[in-house]
C-alpha positions in Angstrom: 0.0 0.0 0.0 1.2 3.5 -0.8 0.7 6.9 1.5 -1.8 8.1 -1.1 -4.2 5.6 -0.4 -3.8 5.6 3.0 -4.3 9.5 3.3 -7.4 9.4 0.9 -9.3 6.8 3.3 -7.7 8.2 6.8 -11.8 7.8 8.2 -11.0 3.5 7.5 -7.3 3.8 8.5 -7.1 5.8 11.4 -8.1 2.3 13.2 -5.3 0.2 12.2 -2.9 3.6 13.0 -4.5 3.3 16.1 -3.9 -0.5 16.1 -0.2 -0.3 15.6 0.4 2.5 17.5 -1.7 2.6 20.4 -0.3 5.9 22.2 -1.9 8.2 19.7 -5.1 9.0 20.7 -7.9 10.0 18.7 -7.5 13.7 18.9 -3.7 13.2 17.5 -5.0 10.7 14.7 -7.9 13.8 14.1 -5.7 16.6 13.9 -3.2 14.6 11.7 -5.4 14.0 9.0 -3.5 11.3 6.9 -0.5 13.2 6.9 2.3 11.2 7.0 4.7 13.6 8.0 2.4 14.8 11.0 2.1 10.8 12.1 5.9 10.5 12.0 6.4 13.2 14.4 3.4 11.5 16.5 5.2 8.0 16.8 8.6 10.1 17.5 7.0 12.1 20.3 5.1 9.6 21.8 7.6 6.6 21.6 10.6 8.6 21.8 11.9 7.1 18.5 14.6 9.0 16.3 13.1 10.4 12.8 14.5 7.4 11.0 13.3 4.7 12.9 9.7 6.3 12.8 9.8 6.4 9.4 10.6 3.1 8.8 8.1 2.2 11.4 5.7 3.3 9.0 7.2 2.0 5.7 7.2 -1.4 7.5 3.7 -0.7 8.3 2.8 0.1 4.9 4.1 -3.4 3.6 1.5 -5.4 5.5 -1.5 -3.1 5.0 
């Protein structure tokens, strides 16, 4: 799956977000609105991961969704 398709159903996908990462909350996953950029820094703040591991967080992510 690519970002593009993830962003343009965020509604469906916010719930498997929420699924992987379970410290965002709602209001983060609402005021993110599919960005990817936005969910990166989410995962880095709330798990205290570097910029590079988040971001392969979510390209792993990607690959079984």
């Amino acid at each position: 799956m690519n970002w593009d398709r993830v962003e343009g159903n965020w509604k469906e996908m916010k719930g498997k977000v929420k699924a992987q990462w379970g410290k965002l909350t709602d209001d983060d996953l609402s005021v993110v609105d599919g960005s990817r950029d936005q969910i990166e820094g989410l995962i880095q703040k709330h798990y205290g991961y570097a910029r590079d591991v988040a971001k392969r967080e979510v390209d792993n992510w990607l690959k079984f969704n």
